[in-house]
Residue frames as qw, qx, qy, qz and C-alpha x, y, z in Angstrom:
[[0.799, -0.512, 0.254, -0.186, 94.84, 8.75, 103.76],
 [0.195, -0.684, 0.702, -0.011, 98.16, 7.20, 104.63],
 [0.775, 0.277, -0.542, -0.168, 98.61, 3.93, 102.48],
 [0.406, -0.611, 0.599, -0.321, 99.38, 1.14, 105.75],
 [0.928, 0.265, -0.188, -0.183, 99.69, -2.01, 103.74],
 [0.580, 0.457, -0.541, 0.402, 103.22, -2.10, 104.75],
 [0.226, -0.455, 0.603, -0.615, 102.73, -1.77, 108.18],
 [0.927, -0.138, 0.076, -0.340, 99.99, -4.38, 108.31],
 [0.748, 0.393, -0.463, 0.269, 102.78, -6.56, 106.44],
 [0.426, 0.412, -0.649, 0.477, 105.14, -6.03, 109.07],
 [0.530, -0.312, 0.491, -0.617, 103.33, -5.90, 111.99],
 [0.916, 0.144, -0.233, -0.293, 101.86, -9.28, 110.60],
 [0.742, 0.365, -0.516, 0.224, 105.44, -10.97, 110.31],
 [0.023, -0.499, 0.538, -0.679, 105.94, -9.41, 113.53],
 [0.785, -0.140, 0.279, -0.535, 102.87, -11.57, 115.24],
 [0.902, 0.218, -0.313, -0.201, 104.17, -14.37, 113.67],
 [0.852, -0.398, 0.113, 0.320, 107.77, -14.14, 115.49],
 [0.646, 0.667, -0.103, 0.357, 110.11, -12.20, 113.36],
 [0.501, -0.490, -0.005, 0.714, 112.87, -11.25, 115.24],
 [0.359, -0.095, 0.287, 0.883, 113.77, -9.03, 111.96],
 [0.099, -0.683, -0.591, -0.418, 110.35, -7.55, 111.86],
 [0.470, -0.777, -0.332, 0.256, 110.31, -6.71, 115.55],
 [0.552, -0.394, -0.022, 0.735, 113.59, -4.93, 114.78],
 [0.280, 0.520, 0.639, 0.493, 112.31, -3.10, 112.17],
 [0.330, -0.779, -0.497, -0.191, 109.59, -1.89, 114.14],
 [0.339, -0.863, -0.232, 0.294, 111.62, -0.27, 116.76],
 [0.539, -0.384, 0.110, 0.742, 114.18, 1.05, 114.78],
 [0.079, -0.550, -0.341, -0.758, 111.74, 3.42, 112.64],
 [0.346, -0.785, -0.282, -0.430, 109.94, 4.34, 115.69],
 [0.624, -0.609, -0.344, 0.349, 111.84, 4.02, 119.02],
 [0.344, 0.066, -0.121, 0.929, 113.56, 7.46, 118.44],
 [0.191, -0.190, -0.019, -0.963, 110.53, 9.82, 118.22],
 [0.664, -0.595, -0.441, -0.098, 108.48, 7.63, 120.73],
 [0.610, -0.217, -0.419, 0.637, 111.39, 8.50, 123.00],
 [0.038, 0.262, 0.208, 0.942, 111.37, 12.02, 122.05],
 [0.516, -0.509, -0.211, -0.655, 107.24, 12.65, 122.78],
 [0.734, -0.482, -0.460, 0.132, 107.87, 10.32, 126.23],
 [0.604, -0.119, -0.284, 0.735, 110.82, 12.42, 127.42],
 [0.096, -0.336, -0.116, -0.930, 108.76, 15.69, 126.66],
 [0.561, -0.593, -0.324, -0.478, 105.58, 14.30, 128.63],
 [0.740, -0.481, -0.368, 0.293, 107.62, 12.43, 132.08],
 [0.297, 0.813, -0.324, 0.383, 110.63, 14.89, 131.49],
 [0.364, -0.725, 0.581, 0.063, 112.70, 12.41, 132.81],
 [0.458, 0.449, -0.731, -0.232, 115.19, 10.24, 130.24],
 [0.074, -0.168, 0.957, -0.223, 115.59, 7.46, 132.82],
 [0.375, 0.185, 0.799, -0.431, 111.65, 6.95, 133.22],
 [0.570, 0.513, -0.191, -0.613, 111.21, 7.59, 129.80],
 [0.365, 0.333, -0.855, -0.154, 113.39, 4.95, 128.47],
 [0.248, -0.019, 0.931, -0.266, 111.82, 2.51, 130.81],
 [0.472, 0.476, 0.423, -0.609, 108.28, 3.59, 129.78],
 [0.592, 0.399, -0.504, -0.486, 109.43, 3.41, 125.61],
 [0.175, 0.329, -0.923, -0.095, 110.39, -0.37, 126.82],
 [0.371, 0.296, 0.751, -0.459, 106.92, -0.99, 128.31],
 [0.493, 0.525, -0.112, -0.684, 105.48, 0.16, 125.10],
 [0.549, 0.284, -0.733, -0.283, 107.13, -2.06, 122.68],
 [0.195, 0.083, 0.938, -0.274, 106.43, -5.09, 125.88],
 [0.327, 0.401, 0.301, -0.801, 103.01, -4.08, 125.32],
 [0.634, 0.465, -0.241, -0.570, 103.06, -4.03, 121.61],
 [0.271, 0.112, -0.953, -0.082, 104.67, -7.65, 121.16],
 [0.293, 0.131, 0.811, -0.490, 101.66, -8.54, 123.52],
 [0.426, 0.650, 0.422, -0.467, 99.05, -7.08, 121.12],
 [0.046, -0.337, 0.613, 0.713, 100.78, -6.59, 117.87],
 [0.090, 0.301, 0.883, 0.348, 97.84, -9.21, 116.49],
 [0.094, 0.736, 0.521, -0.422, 95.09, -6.35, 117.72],
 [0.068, -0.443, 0.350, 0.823, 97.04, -3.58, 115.05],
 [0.645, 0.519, 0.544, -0.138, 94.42, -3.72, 112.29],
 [0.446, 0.421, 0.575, 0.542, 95.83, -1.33, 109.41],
 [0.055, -0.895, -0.438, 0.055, 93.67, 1.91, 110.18],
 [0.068, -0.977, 0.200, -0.005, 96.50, 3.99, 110.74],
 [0.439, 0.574, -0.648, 0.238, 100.19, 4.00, 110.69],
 [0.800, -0.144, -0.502, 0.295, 101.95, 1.62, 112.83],
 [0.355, 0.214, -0.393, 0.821, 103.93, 4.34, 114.62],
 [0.362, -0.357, 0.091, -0.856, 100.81, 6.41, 115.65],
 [0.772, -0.237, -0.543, -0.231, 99.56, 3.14, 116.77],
 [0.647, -0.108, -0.427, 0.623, 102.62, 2.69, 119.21],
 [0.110, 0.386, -0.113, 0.909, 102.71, 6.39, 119.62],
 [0.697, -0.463, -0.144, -0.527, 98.91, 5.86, 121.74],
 [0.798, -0.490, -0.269, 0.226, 100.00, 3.06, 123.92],
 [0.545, -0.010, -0.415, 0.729, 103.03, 5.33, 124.64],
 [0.115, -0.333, 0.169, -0.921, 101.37, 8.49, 125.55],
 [0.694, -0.504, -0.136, -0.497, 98.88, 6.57, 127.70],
 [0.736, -0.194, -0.322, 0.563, 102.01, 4.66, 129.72],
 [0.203, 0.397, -0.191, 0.874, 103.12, 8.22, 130.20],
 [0.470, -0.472, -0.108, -0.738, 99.36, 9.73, 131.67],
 [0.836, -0.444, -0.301, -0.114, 99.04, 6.52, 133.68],
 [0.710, -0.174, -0.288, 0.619, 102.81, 7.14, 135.26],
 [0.065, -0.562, 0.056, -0.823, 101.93, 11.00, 135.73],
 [0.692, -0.495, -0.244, -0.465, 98.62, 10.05, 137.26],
 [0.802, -0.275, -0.462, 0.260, 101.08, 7.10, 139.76],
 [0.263, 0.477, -0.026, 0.838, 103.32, 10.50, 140.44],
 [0.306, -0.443, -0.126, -0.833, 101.01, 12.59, 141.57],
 [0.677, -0.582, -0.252, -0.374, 99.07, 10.43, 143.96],
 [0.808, -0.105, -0.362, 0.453, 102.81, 9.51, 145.47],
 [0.352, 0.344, -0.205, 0.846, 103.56, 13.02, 145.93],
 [0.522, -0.553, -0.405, -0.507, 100.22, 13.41, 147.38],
 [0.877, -0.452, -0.162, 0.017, 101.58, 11.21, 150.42],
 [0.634, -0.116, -0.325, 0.692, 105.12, 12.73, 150.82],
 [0.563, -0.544, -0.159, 0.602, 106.44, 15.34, 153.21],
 [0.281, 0.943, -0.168, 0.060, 106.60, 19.19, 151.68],
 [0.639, 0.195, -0.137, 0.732, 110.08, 19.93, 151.45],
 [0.252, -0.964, -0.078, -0.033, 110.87, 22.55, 153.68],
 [0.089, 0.901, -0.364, 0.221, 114.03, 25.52, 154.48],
 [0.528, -0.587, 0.562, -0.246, 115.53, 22.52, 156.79],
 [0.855, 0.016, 0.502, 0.132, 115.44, 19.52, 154.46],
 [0.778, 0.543, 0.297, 0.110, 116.22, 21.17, 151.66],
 [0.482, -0.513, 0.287, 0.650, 119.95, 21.94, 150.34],
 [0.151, -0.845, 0.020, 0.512, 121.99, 24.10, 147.74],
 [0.821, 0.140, 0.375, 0.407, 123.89, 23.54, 144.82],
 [0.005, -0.765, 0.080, 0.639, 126.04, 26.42, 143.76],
 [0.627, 0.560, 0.471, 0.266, 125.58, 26.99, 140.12],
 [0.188, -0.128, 0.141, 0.964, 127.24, 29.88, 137.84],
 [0.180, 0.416, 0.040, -0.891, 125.29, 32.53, 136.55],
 [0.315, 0.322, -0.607, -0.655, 124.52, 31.06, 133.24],
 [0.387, -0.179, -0.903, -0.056, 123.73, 27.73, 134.40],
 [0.111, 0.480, 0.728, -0.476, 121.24, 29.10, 137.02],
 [0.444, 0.350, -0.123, -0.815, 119.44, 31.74, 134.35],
 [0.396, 0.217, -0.754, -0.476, 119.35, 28.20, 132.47],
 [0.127, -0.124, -0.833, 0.524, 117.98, 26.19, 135.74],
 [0.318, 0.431, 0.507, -0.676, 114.98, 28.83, 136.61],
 [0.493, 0.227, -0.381, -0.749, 114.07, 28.83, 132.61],
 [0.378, -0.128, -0.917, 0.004, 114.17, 24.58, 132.62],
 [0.129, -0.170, -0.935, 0.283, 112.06, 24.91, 135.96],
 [0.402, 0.140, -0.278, -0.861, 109.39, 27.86, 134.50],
 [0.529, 0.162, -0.533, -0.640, 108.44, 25.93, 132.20],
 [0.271, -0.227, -0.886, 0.300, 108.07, 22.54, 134.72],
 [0.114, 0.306, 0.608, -0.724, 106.21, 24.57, 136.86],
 [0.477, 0.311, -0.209, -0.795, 103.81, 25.97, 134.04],
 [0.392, 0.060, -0.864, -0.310, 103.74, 22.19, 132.81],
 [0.174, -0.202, -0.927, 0.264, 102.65, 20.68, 136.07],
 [0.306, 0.249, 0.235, -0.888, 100.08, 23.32, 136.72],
 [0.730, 0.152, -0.439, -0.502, 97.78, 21.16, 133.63],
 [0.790, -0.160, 0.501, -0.316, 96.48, 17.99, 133.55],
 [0.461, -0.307, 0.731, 0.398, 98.07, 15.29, 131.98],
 [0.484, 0.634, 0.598, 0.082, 95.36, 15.09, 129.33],
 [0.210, 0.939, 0.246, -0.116, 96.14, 18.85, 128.67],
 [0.201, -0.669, 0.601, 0.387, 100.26, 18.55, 128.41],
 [0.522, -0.054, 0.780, 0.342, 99.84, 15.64, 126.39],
 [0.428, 0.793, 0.429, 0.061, 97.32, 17.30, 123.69],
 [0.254, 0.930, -0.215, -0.156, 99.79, 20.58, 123.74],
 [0.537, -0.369, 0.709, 0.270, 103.20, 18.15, 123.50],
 [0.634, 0.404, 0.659, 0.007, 101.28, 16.28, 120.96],
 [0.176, 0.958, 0.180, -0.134, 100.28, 19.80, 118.95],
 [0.090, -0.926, 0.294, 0.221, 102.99, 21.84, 119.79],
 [0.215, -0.674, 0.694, 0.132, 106.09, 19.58, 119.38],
 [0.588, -0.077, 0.780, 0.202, 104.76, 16.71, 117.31],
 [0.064, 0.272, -0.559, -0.780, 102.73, 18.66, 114.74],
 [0.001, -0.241, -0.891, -0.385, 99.86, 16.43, 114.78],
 [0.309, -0.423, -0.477, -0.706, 96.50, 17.38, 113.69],
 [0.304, -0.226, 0.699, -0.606, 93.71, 17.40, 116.35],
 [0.899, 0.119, -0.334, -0.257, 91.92, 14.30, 114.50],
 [0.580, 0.409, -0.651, 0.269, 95.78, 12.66, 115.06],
 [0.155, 0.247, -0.642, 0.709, 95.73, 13.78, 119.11],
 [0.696, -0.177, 0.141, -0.682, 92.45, 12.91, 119.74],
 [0.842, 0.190, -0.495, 0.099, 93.49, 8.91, 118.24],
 [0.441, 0.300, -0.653, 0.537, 96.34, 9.02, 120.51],
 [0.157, -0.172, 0.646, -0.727, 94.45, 10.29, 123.70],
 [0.103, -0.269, -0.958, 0.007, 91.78, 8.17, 122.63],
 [0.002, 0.455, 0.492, -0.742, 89.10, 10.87, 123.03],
 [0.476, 0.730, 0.489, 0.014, 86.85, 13.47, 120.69],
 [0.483, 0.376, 0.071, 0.788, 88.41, 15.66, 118.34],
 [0.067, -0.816, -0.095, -0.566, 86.59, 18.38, 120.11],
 [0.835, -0.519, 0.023, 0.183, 87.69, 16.81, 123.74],
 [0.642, -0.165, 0.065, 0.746, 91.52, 17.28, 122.68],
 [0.231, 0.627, 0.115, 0.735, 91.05, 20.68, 121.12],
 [0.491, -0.811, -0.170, -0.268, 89.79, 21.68, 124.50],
 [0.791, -0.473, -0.062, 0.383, 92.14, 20.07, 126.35],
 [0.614, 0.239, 0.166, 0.734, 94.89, 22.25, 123.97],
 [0.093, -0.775, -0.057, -0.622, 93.16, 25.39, 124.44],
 [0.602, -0.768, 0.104, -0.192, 93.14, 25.39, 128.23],
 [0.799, -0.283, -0.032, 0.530, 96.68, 23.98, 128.24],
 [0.341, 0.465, 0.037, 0.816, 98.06, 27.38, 125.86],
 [0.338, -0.805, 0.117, -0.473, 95.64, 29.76, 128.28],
 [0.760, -0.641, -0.105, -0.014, 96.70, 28.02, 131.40],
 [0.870, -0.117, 0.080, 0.473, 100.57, 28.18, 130.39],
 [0.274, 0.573, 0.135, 0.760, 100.28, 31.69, 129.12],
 [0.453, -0.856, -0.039, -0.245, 98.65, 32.93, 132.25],
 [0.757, -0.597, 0.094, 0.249, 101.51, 31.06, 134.27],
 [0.698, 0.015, 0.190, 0.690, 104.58, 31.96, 131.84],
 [0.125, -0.717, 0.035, 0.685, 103.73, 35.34, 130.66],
 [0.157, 0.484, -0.499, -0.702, 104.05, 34.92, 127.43],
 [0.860, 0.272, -0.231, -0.366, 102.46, 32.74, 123.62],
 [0.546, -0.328, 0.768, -0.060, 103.10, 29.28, 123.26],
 [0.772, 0.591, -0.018, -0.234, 102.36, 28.85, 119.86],
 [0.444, 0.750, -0.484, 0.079, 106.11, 28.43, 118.89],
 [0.662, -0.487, 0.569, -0.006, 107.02, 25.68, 121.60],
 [0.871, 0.104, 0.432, 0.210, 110.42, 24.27, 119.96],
 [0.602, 0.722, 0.222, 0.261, 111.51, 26.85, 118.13],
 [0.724, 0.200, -0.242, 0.614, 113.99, 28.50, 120.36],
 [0.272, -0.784, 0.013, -0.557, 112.55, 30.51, 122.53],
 [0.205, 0.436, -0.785, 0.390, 113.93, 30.23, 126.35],
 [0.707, -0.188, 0.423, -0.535, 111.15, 28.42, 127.51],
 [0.924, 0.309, -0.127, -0.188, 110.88, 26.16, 124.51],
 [0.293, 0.564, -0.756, 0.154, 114.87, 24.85, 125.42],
 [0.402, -0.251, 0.696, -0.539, 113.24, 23.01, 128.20],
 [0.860, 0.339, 0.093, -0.369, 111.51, 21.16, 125.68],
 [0.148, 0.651, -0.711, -0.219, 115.40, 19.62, 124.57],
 [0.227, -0.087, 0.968, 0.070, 115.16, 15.94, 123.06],
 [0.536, 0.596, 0.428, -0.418, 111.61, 17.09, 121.25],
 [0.420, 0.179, 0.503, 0.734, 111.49, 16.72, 117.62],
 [0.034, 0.441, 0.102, -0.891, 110.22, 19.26, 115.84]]
């Protein structure tokens, strides 16, 4: 297990007021919090807003951080539940607008290259939205962060066997709708490009 003596430390100095603590804090983590937000909202603009509700968050609670785990993975939960709860706000807006239909909706000519690149980027959207946040955020999590399902079960706050599920029925439900494995999201496949600004 992951020695967090140093995080307690800083997270400490941080509860106390550190300005140079706080910076610290986001500048080890606010890149690959961005990263796993921009992969779950898959949009930069409502990502960035959503990494800045995190860290609001943590400066609220920083004195709750016990030690148990890294800091990051700490930060990494409140961000992937800002995400699920702005899916979840999403969804019930879209609920209440207006299909788009052949009369509202317009054109943008694109070349060739950029539209083969267009219908891969919106695939994979479509295949995304087709799950439930609980089930993008377990294969995000998986696929494109690498962690364990102990790690993604912490983060979605659930049972380890609760996020394995959720992972299994996100790979079948994205294989039925793409055609093809998802084991390898990230690795350069043309589905997995749609995944750009994920680490790996």
């Amino acid at each position: 297990m992951k020695d967090c003596s140093a995080d307690m430390e800083l997270a400490q100095r941080a509860a106390r007021g550190e300005q140079e603590s706080w910076r610290a804090i986001y500048d080890s983590t606010s890149d690959r919090l961005f990263s796993l937000l921009c992969g779950i909202v898959r949009d930069r603009d409502e990502a960035l807003d959503l990494l800045q509700e995190t860290y609001v968050q943590a400066l609220r609670r920083i004195d709750s951080f016990r030690g148990e785990a890294p800091l990051e993975a700490w930060l990494r939960a409140i961000a992937v539940r800002k995400a699920l709860d702005w899916r979840r706000s999403v969804l019930r807006r879209l609920r209440r607008t207006v299909p788009l239909t052949e009369g509202t909706a317009t054109v943008d000519p694109v070349g060739p290259a950029r539209a083969e690149a267009a219908c891969d980027r919106l695939t994979l959207m479509e295949a995304l939205s087709r799950i439930s946040p609980s089930q993008r955020a377990a294969l995000l999590l998986r696929e494109c962060e690498g962690m364990s399902f102990k790690e993604v079960a912490s983060v979605l706050g659930c049972k380890e066997s609760t996020a394995r599920v959720h992972h299994a029925k996100a790979r079948e439900r994205m294989r039925e709708v793409l055609g093809t494995e998802i084991g390898d999201v990230g690795t350069g496949s043309s589905t997995a490009d749609c995944l750009e600004g994920q680490s790996t």
